[in-house]
C-alpha positions as CSV (number, residue, x, y, z in Angstrom):
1,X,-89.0,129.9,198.1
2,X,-90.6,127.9,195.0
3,X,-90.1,124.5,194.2
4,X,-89.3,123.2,190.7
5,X,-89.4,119.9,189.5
6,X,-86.1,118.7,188.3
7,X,-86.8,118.0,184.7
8,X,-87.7,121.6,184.5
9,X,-84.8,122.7,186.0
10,X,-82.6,120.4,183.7
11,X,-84.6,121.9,180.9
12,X,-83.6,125.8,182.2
13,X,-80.0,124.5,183.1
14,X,-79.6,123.8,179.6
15,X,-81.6,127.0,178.1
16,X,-79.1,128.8,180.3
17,X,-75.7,127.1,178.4
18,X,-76.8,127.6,175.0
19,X,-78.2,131.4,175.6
20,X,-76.6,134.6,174.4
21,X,-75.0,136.9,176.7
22,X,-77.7,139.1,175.4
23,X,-80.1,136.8,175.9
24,X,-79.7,136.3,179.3
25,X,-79.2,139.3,180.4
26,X,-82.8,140.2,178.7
27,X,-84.2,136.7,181.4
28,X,-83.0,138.2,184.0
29,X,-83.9,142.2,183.3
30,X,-87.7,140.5,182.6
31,X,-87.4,138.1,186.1
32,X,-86.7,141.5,188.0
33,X,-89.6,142.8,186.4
34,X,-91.8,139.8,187.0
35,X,-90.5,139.6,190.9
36,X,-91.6,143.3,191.1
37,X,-95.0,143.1,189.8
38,X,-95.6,139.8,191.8
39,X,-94.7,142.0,194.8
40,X,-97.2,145.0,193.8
41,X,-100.2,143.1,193.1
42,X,-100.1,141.8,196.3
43,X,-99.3,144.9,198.2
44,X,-95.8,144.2,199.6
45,X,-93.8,147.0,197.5
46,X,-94.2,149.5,200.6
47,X,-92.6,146.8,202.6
48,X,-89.9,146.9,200.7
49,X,-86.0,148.5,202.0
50,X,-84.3,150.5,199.7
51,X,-81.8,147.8,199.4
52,X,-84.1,145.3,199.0
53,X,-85.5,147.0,196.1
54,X,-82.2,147.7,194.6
55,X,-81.5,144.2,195.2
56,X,-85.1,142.7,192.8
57,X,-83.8,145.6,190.1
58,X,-80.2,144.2,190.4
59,X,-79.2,147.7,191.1
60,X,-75.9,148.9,192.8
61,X,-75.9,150.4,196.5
62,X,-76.8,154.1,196.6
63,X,-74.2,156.7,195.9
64,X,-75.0,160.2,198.1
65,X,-75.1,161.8,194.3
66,X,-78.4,159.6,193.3
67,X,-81.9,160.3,193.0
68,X,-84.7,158.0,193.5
69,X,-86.9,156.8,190.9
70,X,-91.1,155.6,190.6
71,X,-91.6,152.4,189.8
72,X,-93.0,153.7,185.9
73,X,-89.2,155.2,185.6
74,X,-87.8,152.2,186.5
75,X,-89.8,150.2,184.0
76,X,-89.0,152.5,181.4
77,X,-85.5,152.6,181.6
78,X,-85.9,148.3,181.2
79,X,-87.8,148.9,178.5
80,X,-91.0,147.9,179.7
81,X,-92.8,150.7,179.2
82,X,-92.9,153.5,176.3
83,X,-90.7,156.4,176.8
């Protein structure tokens, strides 16, 4: 767990009110992605449960009907990577 100082989380309180829908959807798709790569550079990704992971990439509970993805897949389909 990280500590912030409280004038910058006044400061991202109010970045949050006057955001976009859009807008904050795109913060939170990006902090998923930034939680993820903090987790591969140092080596915990492996450690990772499947709901764990789904959890980071804010992704529903697995359906019996649903194939797994790589990481590069996942990025893609967030946009982080070319198709």
């Amino acid at each position: 767990m990280a500590q912030v100082p409280a004038r910058e989380l006044r400061r991202l309180r109010a970045l949050a009110r006057i955001a976009s829908p859009r807008e904050l959807a795109e913060a939170e798709e990006a902090a998923r992605a930034e939680e993820l790569d903090a987790l591969e550079a140092a080596g915990h990704t492996g450690e990772l449960s499947d709901q764990q992971a789904r959890q980071i990439l804010g992704v529903s509970a697995r359906r019996a009907d649903e194939e797994y993805l790589t990481t590069d897949e996942v990025r893609r389909r967030l946009g982080l990577l070319p198709r």
